[in-house]
N, C-alpha and C positions, 0 to 999 in steps of 0.2 A: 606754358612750360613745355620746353620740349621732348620730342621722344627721350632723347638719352635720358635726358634727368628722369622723365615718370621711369623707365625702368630701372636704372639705377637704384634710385629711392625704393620700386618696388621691393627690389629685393631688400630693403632694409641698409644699404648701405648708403655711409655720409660721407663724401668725395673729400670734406673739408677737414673732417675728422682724422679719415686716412691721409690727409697732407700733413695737419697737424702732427702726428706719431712719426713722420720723417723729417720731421721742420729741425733745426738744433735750437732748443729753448737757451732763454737765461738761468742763472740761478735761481735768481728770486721766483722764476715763473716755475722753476720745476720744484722751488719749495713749496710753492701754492699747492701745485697737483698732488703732493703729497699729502700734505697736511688735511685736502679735501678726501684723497682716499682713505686714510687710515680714519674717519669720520663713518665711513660703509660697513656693513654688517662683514664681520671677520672669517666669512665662507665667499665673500663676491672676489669677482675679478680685480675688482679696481681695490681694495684692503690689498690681494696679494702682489701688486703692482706695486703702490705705495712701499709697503714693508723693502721689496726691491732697490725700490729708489732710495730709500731713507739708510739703505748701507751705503749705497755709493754716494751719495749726501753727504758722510758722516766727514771724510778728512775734509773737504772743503768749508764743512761748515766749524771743524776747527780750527783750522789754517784761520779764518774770518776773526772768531771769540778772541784768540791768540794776539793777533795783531792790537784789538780793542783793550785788551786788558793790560797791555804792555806799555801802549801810549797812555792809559788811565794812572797805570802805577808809575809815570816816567810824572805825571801833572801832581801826582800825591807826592811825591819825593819833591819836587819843585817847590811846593808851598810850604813844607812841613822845613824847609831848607835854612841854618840859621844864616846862612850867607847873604847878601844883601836881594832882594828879591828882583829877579830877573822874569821879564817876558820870554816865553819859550814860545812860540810861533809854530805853529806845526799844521801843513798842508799834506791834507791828505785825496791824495788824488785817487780817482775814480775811473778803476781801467777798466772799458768797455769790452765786452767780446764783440770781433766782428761777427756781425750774424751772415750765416754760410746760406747765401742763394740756391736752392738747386737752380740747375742750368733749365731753363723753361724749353720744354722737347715741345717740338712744332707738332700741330694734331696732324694724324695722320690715319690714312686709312690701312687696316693692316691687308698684305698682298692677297692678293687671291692664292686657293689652294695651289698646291705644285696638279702638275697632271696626271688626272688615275694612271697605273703601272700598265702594261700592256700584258696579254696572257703570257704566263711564264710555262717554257717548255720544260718538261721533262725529257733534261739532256745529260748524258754522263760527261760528269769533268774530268778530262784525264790533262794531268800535271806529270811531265816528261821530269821526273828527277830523280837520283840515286837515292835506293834505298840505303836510310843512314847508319851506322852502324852504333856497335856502345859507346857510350859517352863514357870517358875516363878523365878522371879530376886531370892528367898529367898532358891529355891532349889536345893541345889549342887550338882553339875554332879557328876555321881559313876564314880572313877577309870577304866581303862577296865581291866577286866578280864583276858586277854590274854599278852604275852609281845610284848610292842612295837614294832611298826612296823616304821620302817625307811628307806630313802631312801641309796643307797647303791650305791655312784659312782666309775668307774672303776678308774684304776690308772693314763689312761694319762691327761696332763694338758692340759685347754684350757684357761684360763685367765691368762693375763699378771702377771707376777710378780712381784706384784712394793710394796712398801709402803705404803697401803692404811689407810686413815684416819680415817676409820672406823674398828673397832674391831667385827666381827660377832662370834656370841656364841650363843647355843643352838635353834638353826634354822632350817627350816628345808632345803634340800638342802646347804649345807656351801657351800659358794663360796671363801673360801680359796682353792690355786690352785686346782680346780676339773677335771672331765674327761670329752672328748668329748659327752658324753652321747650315745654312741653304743646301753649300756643296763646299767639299773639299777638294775630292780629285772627280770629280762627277764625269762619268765617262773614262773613266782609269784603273776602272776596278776595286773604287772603294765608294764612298756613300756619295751617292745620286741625288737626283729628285725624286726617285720614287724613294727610296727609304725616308727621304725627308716628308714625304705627302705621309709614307702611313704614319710616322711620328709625329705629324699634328693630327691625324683623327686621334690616337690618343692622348694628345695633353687636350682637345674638345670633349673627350669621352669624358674625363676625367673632372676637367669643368662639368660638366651635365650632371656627374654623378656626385659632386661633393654636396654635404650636408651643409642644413644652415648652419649650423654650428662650428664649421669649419672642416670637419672631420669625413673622415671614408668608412665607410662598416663593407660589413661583405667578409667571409674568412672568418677565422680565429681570433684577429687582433685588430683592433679597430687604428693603436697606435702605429705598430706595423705597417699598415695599408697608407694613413695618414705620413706615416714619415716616407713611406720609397714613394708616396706623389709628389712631396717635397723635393723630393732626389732627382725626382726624375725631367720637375719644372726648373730644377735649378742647370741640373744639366745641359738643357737648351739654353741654358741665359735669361731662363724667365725668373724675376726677381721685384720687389716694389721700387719703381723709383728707377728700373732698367732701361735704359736705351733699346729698347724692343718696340720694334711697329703694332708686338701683343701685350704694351704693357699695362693698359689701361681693362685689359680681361684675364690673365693670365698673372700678373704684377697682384691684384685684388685678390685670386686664389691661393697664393702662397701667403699672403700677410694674413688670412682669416685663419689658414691651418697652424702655421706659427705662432698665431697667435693660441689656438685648440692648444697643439702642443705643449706650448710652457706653460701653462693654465692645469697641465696632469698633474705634476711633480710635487709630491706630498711627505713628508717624513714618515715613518712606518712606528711602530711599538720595538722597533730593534732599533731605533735613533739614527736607522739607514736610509737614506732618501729613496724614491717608489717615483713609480709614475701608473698612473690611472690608466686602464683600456688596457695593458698589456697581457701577454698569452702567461700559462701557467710555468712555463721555464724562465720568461722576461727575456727572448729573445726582444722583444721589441723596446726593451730599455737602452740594447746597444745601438737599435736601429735609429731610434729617437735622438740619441745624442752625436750620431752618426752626420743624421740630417742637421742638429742645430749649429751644429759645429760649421757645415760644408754651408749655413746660410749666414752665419755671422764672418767668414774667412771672405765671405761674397758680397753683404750688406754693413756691417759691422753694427749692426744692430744689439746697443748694450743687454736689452734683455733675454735675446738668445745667448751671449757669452757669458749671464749671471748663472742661470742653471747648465751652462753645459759644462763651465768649470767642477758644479757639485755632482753632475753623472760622471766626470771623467772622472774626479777623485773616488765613489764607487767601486770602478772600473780598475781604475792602479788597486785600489787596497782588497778588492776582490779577485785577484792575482794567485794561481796555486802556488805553492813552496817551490815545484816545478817547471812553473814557468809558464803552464797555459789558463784556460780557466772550464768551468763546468756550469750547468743549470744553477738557475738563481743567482749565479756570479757569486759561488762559493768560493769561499779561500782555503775550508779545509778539507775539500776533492782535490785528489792528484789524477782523477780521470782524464784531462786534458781534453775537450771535448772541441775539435778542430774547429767542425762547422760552427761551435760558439765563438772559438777563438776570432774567426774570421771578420765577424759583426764586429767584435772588440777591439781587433788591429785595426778596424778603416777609421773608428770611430776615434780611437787614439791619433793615428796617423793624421785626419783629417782635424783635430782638434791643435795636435802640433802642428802646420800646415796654417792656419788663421792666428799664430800666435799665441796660443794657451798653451802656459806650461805649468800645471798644476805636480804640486811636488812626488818625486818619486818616477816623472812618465818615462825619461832616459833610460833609469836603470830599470824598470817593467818592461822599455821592448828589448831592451837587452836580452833579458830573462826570456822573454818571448819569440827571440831569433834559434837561441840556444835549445829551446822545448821543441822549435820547428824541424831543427836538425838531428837532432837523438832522441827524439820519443816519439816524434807526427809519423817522420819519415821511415819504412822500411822497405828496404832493399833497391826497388823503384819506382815507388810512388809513396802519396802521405796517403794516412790513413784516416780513418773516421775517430777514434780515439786512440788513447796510449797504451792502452790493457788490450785491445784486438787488433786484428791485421784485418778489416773488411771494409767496406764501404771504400773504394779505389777513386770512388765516382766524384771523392773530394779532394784529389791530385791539383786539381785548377785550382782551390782553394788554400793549399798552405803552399803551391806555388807564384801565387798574385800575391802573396802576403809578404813572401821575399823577396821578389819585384819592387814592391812597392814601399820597403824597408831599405832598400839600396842595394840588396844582396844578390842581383839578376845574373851572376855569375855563377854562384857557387856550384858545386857536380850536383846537389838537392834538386836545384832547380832544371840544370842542363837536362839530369837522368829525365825530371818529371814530365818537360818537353816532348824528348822523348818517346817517354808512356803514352803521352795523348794524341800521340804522331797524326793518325787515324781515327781519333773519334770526329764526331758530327754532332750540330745542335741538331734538335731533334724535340718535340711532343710528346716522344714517346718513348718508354724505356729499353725497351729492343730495339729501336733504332740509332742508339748515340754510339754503338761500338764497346760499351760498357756492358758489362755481364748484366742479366736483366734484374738478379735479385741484390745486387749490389748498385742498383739505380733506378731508386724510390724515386725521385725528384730531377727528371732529365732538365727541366728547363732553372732549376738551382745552381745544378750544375754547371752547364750552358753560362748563365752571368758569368760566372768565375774565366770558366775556359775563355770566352770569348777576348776578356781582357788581358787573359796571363799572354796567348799569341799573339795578340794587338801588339802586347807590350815588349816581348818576344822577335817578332819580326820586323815591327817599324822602328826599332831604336838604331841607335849611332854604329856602324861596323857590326847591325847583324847580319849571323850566318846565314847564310845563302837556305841552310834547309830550317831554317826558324821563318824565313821570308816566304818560301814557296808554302810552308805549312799554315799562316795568316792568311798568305793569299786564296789558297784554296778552302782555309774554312769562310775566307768573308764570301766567297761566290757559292759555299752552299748555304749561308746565312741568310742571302738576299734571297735566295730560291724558295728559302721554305718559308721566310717571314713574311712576305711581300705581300703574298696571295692568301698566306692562313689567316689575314688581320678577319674579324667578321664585323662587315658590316653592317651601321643601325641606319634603317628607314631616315629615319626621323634625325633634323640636321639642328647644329645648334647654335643659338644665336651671339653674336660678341657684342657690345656695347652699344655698336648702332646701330642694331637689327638686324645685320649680316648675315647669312645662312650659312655655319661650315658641316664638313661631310665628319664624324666621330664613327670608331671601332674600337675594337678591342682582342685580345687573348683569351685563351684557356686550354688546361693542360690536358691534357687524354688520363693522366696518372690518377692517383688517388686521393692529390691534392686539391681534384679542377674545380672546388668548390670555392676558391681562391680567385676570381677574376683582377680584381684591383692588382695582387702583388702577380700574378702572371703575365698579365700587362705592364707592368713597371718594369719587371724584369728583361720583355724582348727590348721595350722603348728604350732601356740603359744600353745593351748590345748595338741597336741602331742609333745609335749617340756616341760609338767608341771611339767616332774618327775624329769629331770635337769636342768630347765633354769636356766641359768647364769647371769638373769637382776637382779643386785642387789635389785631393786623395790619387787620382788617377795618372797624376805624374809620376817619371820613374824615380826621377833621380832628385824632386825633390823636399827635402826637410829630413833628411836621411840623419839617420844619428848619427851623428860624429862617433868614428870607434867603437862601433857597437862589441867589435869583442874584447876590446880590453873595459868596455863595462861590465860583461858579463863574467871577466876575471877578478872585476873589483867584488862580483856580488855572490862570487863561487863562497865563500864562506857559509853564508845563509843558504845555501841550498843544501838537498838533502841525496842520501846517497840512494841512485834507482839501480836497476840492475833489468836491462830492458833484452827482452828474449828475441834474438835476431837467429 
């Protein structure tokens, strides 16, 4: 037997198994699995898999009875008939499904690491450009001057190629079939091979660190952690069944935690659906369905879209009367609590994005464009909730959310641009440019920002100072991310024995007990010039007409009176 397979198997894993679970069965063959699992003790995996299948089962297997009982009752009428008795002949044909081959990916060996980074200078970057003035809803940004700058991905594919429901156009990053992200403009001033070398010591770290059971501990929330590695493997194109030269070790670590994942999700004593491992606010219920969503829009794997449709409905019907939402995804808090809202917009966003439309989600972001603009926002910047004017440090956050809603124009977002002119990622909370007691979580903050100016300055006819402001945060992005990865001795191996080099993150703040989501967090930033979560496009799945939905739904709101 050879190496691969003793270590494979070591670990417990059946190569044949995991084909089987992306094979496309017959009918009769996924009635079988059924019927064997609901046979399992009604706490296992395989009972709550079955239960799964036996809904999606259900029209088909009446469509089937239908046809039978209509040809039965057509041969009863026939015989019972006083008319002279007639032969009724009836062929009933037998339509096969074609069974769907995957396309057989030639083995291969995956690349050698990119090359360690060289020592990085501590050098001031000075960017020669006018300091810009107030942004006025009435004054229209100048063209830029120079020609557009776009991102530029390489030729191989890393998302599935299926059918997708969504049409993307003029975006930035297309994720029609795109590349693994090696380099984009490598030598241009945007992601390299060194940001690409330290973003595979972390999806290796991250392999090393996961649990047999699928999962990530470490932190507060086990889900949490397990869903941004999902995010974060998905982001590079790692996926089962991926056209990745890693997909045979990195393809195996998303299918065990996807699988952890949808294995939480439990009905509670409130007849609320729950997920298992989450923190005591349930941020990580929006992060989980965040992830299941951004892996079925990727994989279309039916049983990540079985529970992500019941998180998202959760999620619409735990909606304030005002339009944002609160801890525990209360509906009857008008707190509006941003940094929750923000988990709950990607995770909507990204769930509309793979085609789920569970009922009510249009007219929720409506209400939720609406909350962003007269409750988040004050003066020039959003705030941390609706009842205070503090925590500034989440400006990135209710302005990625109008970004990434369609709304990248509005004065909200120009002012909030603006506000952030001059901050920096940063470790640490006196260094981001943010007051220090208003920025508990500098690298929280950091994900957001890094995306809102990505999205800001690489898009279609941006301003000249939204351009120079990306550009100069990604050059201090590489500066401090490059070098701060820490790395581990000890190298870790991929399927064929291979030795790769793994690191990781952590925060200087109050959080840095946190390593998993700290590292997820910089890996998603050093992934912003190709990510592949459909969420991360600007322009699209955008609601059509979001404000004349939010005028259809002005009835049901209630009257606030918000102290500006």
């Amino acid at each position: 037997m050879s190496e691969e397979i003793e270590e494979i198997e070591g670990e417990g894993i059946d190569l044949e198994e995991l084909a089987k679970r992306y094979e496309t069965r017959g009918f009769f063959s996924r009635m079988c699995s059924m019927f064997a699992g609901l046979g399992k003790p009604k706490s296992s995996r395989e009972y709550k898999l079955a239960r799964i299948e036996m809904q999606r089962l259900m029209a088909p297997l009446i469509a089937i009875v239908s046809v039978f009982m209509l040809v039965g009752s057509l041969i009863v009428f026939t015989m019972v008939s006083e008319n002279k008795a007639k032969t009724l002949e009836i062929t009933v044909a037998k339509v096969e499904q074609d069974e769907v081959v995957p396309e057989e990916m030639p083995d291969e060996e995956p690349p050698d690491d990119p090359p360690e980074p060289p020592p990085m200078e501590d050098v001031e970057i000075m960017v020669d450009t006018p300091t810009p003035g107030p942004v006025s809803p009435m004054s229209p940004v100048a063209p830029p001057t120079t020609q557009q700058v776009s991102v530029k991905p390489a030729a191989q594919d890393t998302v599935a190629i299926i059918n997708s429901p969504v049409k993307m156009k003029s975006m930035v990053g297309s994720r029609t079939p795109g590349s693994i992200g090696m380099m984009t403009r490598g030598g241009a001033g945007y992601g390299d091979e060194h940001t690409e070398a330290t973003v595979l010591k972390v999806l290796w770290w991250l392999k090393g660190k996961q649990e047999p059971d699928g999962s990530w501990g470490g932190g507060s929330s086990r889900l949490a952690n397990t869903s941004l590695a999902v995010l974060t493997y998905l982001a590079h194109g790692e996926y089962p069944g991926a056209p990745s030269p890693y997909r045979k070790d990195f393809g195996v670590v998303v299918e065990k935690a996807l699988n952890w994942i949808i294995a939480q999700l439990y009905t509670g004593k409130d007849g609320k659906v729950h997920m298992r491992g989450s923190d005591e606010h349930e941020y990580a219920f929006l992060i989980a369905t965040y992830a299941l969503n951004e892996a079925y829009g990727m994989t279309k794997n039916p049983n990540c879209k079985t529970v992500a449709i019941q998180t998202m409905e959760r999620i619409i019907q735990g909606q304030s009367a005002t339009g944002g939402w609160d801890y525990n995804i209360n509906p009857d808090s008008t707190r509006d609590d941003l940094s929750f809202a923000g988990w709950a917009l990607q995770a909507l966003k990204a769930g509309k994005m793979a085609g789920l439309h569970p009922k009510g989600l249009d007219e929720c972001i409506a209400k939720a464009i609406k909350c962003l603009q007269t409750r988040s926002f004050y003066k020039d910047h959003f705030t941390y909730c609706a009842a205070s004017r503090y925590h500034p440090g989440l400006t990135g956050t209710g302005c990625l959310a109008m970004q990434l809603l369609g709304y990248g124009d509005k004065p909200e977002v120009k002012t909030a641009l603006n506000y952030m002119r001059e901050w920096k990622p940063s470790f640490k909370s006196e260094e981001m440019g943010v007051n220090p007691k208003d920025c508990s979580s500098p690298q929280y903050y950091s994900y957001y920002v890094t995306q809102c100016k990505f999205q800001a300055g690489m898009r279609k006819n941006a301003a000249k100072a939204d351009q120079v402001a990306w550009e100069k945060w990604n050059a201090e992005m590489k500066r401090l991310y490059i070098p701060a990865i820490k790395n581990v001795p000890a190298k870790v191996k991929d399927h064929t024995g291979k030795e790769h080099n793994q690191g990781y993150f952590e925060n200087s703040d109050k959080w840095s007990s946190r390593p998993v989501m700290d590292t997820c967090l910089v890996a998603l930033q050093l992934m912003v010039y190709y990510r592949y979560l459909p969420t991360t496009q600007a322009k699209a799945g955008e609601v059509a007409d979001v404000e004349a939905g939010a005028a259809a739904t002005e009835s049901n709101d209630v009257d606030v009176t918000v102290d500006i």
